[in-house]
N, C-alpha and C positions, 0 to 999 in steps of 0.2 A: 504494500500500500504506500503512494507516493503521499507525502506529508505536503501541500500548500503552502508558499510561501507565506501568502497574507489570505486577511480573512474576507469575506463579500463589500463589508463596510468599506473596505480603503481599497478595492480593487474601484479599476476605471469601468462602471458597469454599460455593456453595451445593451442591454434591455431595462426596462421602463424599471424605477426601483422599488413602487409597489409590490410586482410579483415577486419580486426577489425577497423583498421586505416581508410580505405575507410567510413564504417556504423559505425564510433565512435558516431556520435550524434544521432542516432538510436539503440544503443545496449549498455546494463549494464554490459556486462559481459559473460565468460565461464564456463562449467564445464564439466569435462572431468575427467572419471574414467568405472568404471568395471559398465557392465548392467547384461543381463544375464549369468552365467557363469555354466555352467555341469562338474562334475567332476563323472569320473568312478572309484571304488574301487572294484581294484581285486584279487584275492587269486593266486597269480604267480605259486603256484604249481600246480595247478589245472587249469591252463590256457591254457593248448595242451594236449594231449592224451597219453606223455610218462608220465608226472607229473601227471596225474590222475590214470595211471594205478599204479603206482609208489607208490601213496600213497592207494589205494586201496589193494597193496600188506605190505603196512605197516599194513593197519590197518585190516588186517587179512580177508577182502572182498573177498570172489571166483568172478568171473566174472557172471557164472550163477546166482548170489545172487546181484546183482549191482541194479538191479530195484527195487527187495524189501529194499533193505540198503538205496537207493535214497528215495523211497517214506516216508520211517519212519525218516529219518534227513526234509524230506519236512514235515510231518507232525508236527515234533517238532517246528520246526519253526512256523507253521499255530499257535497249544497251546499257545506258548512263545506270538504270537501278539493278542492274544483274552488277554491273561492275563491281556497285558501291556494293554489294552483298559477299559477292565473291573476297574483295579483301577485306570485309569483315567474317569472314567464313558465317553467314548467317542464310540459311534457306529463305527464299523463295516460293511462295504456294500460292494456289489459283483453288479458288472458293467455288464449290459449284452453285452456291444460291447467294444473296445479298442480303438476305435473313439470316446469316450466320452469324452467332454473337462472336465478333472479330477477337475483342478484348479477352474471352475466354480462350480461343485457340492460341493466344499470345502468350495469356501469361501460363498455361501447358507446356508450353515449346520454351519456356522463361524457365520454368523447373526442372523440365526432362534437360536439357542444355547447362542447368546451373549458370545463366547467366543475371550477372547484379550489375552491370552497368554496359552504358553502350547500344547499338542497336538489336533490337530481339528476334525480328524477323519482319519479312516483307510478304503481305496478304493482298491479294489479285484477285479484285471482282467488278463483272458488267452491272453497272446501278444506274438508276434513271439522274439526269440531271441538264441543265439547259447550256442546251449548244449551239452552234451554228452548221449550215448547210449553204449548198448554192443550188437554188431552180432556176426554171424561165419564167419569168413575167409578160403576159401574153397580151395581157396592154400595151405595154411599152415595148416589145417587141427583142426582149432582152434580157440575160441572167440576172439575177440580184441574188445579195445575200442573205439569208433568213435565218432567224432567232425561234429556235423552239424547244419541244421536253421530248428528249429524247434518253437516249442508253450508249452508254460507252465505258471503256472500263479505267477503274480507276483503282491505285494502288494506295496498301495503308503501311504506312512504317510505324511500330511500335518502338520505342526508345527510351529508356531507363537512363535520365538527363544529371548527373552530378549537379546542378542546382535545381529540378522541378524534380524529380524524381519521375516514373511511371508517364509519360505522354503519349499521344498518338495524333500523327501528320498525314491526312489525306491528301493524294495528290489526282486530280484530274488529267488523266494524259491525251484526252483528245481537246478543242479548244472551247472556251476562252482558257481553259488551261488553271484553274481554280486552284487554291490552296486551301485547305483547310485544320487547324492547329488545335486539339484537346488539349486541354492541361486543367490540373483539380488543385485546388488552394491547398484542402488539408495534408496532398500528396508533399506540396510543395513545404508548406511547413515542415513536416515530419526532418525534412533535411538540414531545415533552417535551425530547430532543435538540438538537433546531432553535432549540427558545427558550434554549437553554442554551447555544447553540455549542459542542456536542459534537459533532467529524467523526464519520461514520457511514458504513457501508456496507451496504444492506440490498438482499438479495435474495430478492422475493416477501414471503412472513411470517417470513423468518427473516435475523438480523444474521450477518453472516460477518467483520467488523469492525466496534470502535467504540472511539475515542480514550483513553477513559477509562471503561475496564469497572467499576470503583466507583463512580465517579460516577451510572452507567448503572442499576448493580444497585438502587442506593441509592433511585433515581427509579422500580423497577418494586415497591419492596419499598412504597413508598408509595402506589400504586396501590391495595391492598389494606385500605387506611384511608382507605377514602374514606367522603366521607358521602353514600352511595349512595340514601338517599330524597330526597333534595335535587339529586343527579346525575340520577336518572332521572324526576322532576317536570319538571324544566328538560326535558328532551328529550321528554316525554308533551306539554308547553306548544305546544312545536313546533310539531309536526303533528297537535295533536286541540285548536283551541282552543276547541271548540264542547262541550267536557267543561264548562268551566264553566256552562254555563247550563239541560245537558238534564237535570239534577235538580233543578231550583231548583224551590220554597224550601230545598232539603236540599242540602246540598256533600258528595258521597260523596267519600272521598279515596281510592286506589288502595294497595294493599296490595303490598309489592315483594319478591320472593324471587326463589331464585333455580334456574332448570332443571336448567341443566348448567354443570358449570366444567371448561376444559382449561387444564390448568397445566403448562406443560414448561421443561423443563431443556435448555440449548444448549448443548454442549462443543463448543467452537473449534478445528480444528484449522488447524496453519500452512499446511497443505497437503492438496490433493484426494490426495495420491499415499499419504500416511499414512495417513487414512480410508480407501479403496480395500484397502489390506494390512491393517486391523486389522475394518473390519466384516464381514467375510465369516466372519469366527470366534468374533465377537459373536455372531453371529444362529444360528449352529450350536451354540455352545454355550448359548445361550438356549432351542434347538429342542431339545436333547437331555437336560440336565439340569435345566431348571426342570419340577417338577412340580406338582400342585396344591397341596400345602403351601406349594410359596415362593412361588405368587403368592399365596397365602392371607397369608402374609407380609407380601409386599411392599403389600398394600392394610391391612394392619395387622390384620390376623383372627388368631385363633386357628385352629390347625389341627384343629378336632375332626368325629366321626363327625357330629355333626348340622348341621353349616354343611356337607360333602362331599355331604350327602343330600339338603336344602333347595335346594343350589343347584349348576348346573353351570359347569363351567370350561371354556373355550374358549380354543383358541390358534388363530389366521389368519397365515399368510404370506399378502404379497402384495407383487408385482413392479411399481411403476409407473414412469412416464416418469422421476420424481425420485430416486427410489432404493429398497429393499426396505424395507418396513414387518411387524414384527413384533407381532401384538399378542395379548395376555393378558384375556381378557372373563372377569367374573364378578358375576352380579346386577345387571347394569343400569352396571355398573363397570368399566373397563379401564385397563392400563397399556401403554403399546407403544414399540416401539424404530423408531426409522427414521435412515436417512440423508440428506439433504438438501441442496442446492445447491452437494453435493461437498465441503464440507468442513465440516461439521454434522452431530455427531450429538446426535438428540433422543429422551429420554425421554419419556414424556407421560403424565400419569393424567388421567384423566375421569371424574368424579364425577355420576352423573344419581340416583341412590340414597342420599341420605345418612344414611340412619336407622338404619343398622346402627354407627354411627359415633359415637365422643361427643361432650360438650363440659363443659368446667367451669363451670357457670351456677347460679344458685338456681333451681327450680322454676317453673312460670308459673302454679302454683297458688297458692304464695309468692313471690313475687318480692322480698319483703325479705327472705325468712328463709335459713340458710346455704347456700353454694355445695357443690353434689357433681357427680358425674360422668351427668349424662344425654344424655339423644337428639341427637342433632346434626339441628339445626330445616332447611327450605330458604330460612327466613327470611334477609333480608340481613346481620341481625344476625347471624348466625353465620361470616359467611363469612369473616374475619380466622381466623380458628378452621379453617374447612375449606380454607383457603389456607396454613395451616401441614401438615395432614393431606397435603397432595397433594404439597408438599417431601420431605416422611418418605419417602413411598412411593418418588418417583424417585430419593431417596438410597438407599432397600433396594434399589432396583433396580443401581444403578453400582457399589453397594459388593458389588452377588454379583458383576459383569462384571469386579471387578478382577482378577484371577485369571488372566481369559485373556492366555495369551501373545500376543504381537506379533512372534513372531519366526516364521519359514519352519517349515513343517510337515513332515515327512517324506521324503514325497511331494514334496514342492514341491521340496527341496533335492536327494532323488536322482533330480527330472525331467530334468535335464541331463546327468547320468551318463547315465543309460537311454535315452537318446535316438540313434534309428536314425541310423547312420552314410550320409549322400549317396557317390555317385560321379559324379561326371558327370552329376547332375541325376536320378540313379539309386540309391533304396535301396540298401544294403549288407545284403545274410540277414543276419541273426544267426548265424554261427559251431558248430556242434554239437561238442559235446565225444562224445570217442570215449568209449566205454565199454570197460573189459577186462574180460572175466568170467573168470572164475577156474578153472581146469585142472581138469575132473574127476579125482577119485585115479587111474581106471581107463587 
């Protein structure tokens, strides 16, 4: 058992301090920082159908010639990733389906291999995703280029990063040629710990101890000021080196936003036996009184008739092997409740929508002229910004949950009263009380 440095009082709490305050003598602590987080890397010129054809006339492409010009840059690509596999002596595999949990055959081939750092293996599969093509255009009397949803295959590198730990880098090898980078906060912590000699105890993706919960906080609040074009270059270098040379004379550089963020909040408790008695009236009282106003709330909306109309709200229970997961969907947006490795409970917002959202920036039509409140971008520049948005939210969400009692319900207290008396391994009836009726006058 890792001993706390300090106690909840003087830790810096990242959830609201009623709940905390209420289950102080049942909880160690929080931690709140970045889970899983997707970032897209894209080639902006190549990312609509004038900037494709644009540069297809730069680099001396007929139209007629686009499918063989595609297939031999895809090919290069395929070479370039046997290469990189070859002298990291790391297999190569081709997926028969796209439904295959990738991350499971990786980290298999991560234990059968005994590898702990480094690249793990390269997974090959045909997946739907939007590309381009060339038809005729029967009006105009002429090829063009077109943007559609198609299938083409695309390669996944798993990689065990000495500072994120456990990642995974999709790469698109027919065009616009897409990048796409996983990476999990608590994976990343976990490293930031070790180089710190911070004791820890982690189970699966979530801490159930750690030495010094300020110290800890302090290193996930830092995560979120990263210089994320510079992080996610270094890992695009990786595993696509063959990016530098298939534009040349021109260095397209990769444009990096971001998909989806899940941000969650961990409340510690000392014991599975106090989580066990308090979440079970979490999650009912979450199922019963949050209506669409509070989650409209808790994502930081307004409650009015035209955001009710525009958009639907959805709540899912669901029972898994790890514990009951509660969650709140709206626009592409959710917040949810679960409990986890029996003494964790986690809030969680995910964020795939961010445009209904703000931010305090200048304009990008001025970029020097004054700061106001606009659109919250999926750019990476924004995300220090929608890393604060998603704290708010799980604090609206703990600070509606303080409320609920922790103490025995009704029911629960006169189940022991009420309970059928044995004899001899034998029920006892239940007793009938006589009734007297009452003397007619006559």
């Amino acid at each position: 058992m890792i001993v706390a440095k300090s106690v909840i009082t003087s830790q810096r709490s990242h959830a609201r301090q009623s709940f905390l305050t209420r289950h102080a003598s049942e909880v160690k602590g929080t931690l709140s920082g970045l889970d899983r987080v997707r970032f897209r890397g894209t080639l902006r010129w190549l990312a609509n159908t004038q900037g494709m054809g644009a540069w297809l006339h730069r680099a001396n492409v007929w139209l007629k010639d686009f499918k063989g010009a595609a297939m031999r840059l895809t090919e290069t690509i395929k070479q370039a990733t046997q290469q990189l596999a070859e002298r990291d002596r790391r297999p190569v595999e081709s997926l028969a389906s796209s439904s295959i949990r990738k991350e499971d055959d990786a980290k298999d081939i991560a234990q059968r291999d005994g590898v702990t750092s480094g690249l793990v293996c390269v997974l090959s599969a045909v997946e739907p995703c939007i590309t381009f093509t060339v038809g005729p255009n029967r009006q105009a009397m002429m090829r063009e280029v077109r943007r559609h949803e198609g299938k083409c295959l695309h390669q996944y590198f798993d990689l065990i990063d000495p500072q994120l730990g456990w990642l995974n880098v999709r790469l698109q090898t027919w065009f616009p040629l897409t990048v796409q980078v996983v990476i999990n906060g608590r994976e990343w912590l976990s490293r930031q710990l070790v180089k710190k000699g911070i004791p820890f105890e982690r189970r699966e993706n979530g801490f159930v101890d750690i030495a010094d919960l300020p110290a800890a906080q302090r290193l996930m609040d830092r995560q979120s000021r990263t210089h994320w074009p510079r992080l996610l270059n270094r890992l695009r270098r990786r595993v696509h080196p063959s990016h530098q040379t298939l534009f040349a004379p021109e260095r397209l550089a990769h444009s990096w936003s971001v998909d989806e963020t899940e941000w969650a909040t961990d409340v510690m408790f000392r014991s599975p036996e106090a989580l066990a008695r308090l979440s079970p009236r979490l999650v009912r009282h979450a199922m019963t009184h949050f209506d669409c106003t509070d989650v409209l709330r808790f994502l930081g909306k307004s409650a009015s008739v035209q955001q009710f109309t525009a958009a639907e709200m959805l709540t899912h229970l669901a029972r898994r092997p790890e514990g009951v997961r509660l969650k709140h969907a709206l626009d592409r947006n959710s917040i949810k409740m679960s409990d986890k490795q029996q003494t964790l409970l986690r809030v969680e917002t995910t964020i795939n929508h961010p445009r209904a959202m703000k931010v305090d920036r200048a304009s990008e039509d001025d970029p020097n002229g004054p700061q106001s409140w606009q659109k919250l971008r999926k750019g990476v520049a924004d995300l220090h910004r929608r890393t604060q948005i998603n704290q708010s939210c799980n604090e609206r969400y703990l600070e509606a949950l303080a409320s609920v009692e922790a103490e025995a319900t009704l029911a629960e207290t006169a189940a022991e009263v009420c309970r059928r008396t044995r004899w001899k391994g034998r029920p006892v009836p239940r007793p009938t009380a006589a009734v007297k009726w009452p003397k007619s006058p006559g």
